[in-house]
N, CA, C and O atoms as a GROMACS GRO file, in nm:
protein
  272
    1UNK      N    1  11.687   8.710   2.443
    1UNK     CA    2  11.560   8.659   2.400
    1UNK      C    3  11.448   8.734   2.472
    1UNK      O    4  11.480   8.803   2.569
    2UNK      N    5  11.300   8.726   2.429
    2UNK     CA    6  11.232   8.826   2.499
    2UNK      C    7  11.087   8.699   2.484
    2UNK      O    8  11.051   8.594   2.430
    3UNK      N    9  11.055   8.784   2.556
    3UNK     CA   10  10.877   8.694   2.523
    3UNK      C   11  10.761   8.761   2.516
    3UNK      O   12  10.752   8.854   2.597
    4UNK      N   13  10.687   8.747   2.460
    4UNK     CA   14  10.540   8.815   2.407
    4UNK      C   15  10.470   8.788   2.473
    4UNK      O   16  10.435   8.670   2.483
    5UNK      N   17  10.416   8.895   2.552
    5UNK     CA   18  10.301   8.834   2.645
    5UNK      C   19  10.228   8.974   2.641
    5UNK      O   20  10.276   9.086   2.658
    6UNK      N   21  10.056   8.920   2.602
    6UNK     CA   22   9.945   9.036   2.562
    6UNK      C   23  10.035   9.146   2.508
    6UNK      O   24  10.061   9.242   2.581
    7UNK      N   25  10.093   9.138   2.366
    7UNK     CA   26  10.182   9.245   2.304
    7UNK      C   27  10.257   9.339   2.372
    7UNK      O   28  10.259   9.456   2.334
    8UNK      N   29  10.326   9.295   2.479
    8UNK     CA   30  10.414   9.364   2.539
    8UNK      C   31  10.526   9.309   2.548
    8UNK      O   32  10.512   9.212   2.622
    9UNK      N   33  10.690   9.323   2.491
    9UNK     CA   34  10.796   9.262   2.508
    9UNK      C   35  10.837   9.250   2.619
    9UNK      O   36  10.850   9.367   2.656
   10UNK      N   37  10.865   9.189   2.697
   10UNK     CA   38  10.920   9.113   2.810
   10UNK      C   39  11.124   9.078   2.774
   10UNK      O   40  11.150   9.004   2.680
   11UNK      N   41  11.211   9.122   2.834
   11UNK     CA   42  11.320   9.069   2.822
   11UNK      C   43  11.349   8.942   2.901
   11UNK      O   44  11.322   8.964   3.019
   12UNK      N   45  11.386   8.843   2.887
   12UNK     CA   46  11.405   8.745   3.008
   12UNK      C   47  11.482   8.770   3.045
   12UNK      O   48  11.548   8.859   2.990
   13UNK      N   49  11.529   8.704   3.173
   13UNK     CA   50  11.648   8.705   3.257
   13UNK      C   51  11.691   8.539   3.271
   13UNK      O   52  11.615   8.443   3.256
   14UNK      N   53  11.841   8.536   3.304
   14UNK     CA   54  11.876   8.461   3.323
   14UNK      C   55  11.924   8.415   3.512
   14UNK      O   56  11.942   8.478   3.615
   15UNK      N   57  11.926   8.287   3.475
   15UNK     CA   58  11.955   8.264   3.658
   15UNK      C   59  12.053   8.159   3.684
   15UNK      O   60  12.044   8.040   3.656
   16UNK      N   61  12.148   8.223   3.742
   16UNK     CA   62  12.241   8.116   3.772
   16UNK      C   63  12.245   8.029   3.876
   16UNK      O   64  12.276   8.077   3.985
   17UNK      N   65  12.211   7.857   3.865
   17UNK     CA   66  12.237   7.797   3.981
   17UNK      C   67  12.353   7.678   3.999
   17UNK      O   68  12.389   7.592   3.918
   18UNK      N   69  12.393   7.702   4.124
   18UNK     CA   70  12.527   7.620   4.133
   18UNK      C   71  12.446   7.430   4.216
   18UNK      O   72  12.374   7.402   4.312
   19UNK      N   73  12.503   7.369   4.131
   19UNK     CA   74  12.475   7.171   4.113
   19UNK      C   75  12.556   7.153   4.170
   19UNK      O   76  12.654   7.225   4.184
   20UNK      N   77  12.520   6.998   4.242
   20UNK     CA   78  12.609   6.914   4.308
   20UNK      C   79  12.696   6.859   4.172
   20UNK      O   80  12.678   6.893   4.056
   21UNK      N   81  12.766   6.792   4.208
   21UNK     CA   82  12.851   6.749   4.119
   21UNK      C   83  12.775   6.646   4.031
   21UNK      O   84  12.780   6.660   3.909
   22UNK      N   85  12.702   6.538   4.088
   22UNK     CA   86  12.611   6.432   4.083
   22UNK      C   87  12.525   6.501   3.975
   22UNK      O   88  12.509   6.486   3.854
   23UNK      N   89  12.470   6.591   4.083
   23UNK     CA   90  12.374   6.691   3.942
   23UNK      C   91  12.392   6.701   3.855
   23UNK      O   92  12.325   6.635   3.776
   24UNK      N   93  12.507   6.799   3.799
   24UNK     CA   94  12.563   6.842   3.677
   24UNK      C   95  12.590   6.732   3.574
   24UNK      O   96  12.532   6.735   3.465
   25UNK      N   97  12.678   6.635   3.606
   25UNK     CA   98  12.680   6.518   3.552
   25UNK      C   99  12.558   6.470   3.484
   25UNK      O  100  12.550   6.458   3.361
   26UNK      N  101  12.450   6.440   3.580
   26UNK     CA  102  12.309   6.403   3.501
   26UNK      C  103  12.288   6.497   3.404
   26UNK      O  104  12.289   6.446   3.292
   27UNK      N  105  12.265   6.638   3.404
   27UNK     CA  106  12.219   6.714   3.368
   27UNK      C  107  12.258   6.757   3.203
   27UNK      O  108  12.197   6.772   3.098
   28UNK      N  109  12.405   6.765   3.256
   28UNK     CA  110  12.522   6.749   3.112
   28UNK      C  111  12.469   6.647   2.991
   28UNK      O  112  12.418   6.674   2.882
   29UNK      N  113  12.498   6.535   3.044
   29UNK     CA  114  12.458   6.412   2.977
   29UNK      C  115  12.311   6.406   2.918
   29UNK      O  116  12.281   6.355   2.810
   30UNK      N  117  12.200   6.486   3.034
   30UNK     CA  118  12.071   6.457   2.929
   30UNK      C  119  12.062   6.557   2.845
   30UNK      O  120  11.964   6.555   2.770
   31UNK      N  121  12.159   6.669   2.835
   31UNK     CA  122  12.107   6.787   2.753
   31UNK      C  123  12.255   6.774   2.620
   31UNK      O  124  12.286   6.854   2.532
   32UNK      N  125  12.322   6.634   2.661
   32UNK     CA  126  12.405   6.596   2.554
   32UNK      C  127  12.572   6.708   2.549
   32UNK      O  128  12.647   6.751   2.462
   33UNK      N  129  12.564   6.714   2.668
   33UNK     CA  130  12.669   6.864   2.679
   33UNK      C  131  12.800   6.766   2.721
   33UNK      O  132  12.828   6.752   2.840
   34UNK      N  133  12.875   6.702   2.621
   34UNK     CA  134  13.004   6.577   2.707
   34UNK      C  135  13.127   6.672   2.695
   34UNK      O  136  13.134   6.792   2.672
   35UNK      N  137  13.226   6.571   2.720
   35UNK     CA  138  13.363   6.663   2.735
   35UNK      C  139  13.364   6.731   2.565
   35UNK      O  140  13.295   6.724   2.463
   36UNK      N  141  13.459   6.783   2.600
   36UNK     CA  142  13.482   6.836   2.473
   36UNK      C  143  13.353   6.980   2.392
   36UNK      O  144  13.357   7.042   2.286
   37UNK      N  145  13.300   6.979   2.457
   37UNK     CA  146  13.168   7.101   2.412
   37UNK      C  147  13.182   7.215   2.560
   37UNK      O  148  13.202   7.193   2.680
   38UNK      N  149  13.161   7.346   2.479
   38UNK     CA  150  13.207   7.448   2.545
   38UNK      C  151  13.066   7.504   2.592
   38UNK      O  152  13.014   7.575   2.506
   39UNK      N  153  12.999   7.490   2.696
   39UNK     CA  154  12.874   7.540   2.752
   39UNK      C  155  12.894   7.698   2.726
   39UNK      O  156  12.815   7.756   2.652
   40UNK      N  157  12.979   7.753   2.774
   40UNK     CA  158  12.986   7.912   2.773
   40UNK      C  159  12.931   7.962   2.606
   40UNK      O  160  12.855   8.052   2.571
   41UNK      N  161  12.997   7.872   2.539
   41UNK     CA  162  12.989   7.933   2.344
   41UNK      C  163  12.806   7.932   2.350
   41UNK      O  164  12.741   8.030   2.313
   42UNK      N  165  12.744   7.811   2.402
   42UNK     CA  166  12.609   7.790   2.407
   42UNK      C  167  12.587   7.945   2.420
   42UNK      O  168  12.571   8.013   2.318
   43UNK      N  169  12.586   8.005   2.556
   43UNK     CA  170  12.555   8.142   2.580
   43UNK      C  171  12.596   8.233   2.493
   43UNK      O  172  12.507   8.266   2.415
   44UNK      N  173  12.727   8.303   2.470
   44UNK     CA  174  12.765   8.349   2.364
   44UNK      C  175  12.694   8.359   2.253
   44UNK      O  176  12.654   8.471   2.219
   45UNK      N  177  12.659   8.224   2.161
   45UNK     CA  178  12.576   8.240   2.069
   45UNK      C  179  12.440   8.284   2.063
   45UNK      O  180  12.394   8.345   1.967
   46UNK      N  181  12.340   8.236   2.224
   46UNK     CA  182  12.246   8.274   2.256
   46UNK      C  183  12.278   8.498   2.246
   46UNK      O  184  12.204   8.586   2.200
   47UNK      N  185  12.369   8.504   2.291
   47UNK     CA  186  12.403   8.659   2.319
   47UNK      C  187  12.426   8.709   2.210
   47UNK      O  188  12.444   8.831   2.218
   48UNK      N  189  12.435   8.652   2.074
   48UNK     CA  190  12.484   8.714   1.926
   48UNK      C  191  12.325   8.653   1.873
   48UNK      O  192  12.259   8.730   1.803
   49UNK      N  193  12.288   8.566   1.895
   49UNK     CA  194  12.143   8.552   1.816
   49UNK      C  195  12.036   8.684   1.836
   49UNK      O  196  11.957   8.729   1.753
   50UNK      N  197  12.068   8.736   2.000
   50UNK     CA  198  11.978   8.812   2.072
   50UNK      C  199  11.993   8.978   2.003
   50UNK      O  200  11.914   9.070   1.986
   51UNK      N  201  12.139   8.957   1.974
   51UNK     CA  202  12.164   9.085   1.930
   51UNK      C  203  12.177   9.128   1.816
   51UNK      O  204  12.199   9.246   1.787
   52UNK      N  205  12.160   9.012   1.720
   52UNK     CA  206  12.041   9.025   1.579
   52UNK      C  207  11.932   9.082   1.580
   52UNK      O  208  11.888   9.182   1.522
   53UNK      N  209  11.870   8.968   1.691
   53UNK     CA  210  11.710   9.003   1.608
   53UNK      C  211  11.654   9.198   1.679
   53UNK      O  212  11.580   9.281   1.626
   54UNK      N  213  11.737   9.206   1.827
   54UNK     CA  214  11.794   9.358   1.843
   54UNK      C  215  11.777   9.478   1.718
   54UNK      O  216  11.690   9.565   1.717
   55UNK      N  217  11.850   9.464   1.649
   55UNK     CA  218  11.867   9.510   1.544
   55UNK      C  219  11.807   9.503   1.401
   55UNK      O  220  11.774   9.588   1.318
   56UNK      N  221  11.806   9.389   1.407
   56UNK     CA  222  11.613   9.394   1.294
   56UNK      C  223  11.526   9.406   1.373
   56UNK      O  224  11.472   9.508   1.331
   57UNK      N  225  11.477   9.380   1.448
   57UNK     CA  226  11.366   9.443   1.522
   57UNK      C  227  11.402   9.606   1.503
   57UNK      O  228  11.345   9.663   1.410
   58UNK      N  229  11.491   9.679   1.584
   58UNK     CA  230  11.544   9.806   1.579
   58UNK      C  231  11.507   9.867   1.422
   58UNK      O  232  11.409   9.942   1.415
   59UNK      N  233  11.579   9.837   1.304
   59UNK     CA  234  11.562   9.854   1.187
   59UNK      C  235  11.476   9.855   1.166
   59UNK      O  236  11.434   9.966   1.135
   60UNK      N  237  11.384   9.751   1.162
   60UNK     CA  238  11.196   9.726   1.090
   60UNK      C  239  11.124   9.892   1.162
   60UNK      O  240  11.068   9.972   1.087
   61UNK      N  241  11.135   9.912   1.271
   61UNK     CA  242  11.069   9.967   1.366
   61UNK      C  243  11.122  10.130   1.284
   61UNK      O  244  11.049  10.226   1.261
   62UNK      N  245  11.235  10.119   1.260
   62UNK     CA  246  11.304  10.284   1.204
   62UNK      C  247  11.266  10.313   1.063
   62UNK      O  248  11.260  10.423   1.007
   63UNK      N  249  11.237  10.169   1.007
   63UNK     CA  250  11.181  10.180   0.809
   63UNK      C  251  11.249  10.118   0.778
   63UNK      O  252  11.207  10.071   0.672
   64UNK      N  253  11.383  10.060   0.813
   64UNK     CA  254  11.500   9.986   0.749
   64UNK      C  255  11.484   9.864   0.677
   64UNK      O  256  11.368   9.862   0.636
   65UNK      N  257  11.545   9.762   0.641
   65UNK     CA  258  11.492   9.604   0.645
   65UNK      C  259  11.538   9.538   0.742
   65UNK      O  260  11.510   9.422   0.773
   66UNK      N  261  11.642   9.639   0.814
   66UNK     CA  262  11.729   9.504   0.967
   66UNK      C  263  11.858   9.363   0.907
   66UNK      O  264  11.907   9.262   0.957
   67UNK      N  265  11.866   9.434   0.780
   67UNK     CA  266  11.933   9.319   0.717
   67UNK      C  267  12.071   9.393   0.679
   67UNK      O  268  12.052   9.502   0.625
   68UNK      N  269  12.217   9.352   0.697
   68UNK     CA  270  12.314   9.431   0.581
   68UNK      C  271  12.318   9.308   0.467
   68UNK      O  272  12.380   9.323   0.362
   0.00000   0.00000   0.00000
């Protein structure tokens, strides 16, 4: 994902922080993440959405449409 700031692309970064156990628990639960749901796929998909718009962006920019 990237962010627009005064027309300049920005890539974000990500940051990993390690929770108490207590933590995570809360955290899980308010963002609806229970057993059975795979947090990692969350990322993954974030990492295949990113590397779409990559590529239409890329395309638009070359003349293409960015679409197959």
């Amino acid at each position: 994902m990237t962010a627009k700031i005064d027309d300049i692309l920005m890539p974000s970064m990500r940051t990993t922080v390690t929770l108490e156990p207590e933590a995570e628990r809360l955290l899980r639960t308010a963002m609806g993440l229970r057993a059975g749901h795979d947090p990692a796929h969350l990322n993954r998909l974030d990492d295949d959405l990113e590397a779409q718009a990559f590529v239409a962006r890329t395309a638009r920019l070359a003349g293409g449409t960015g679409t197959r």
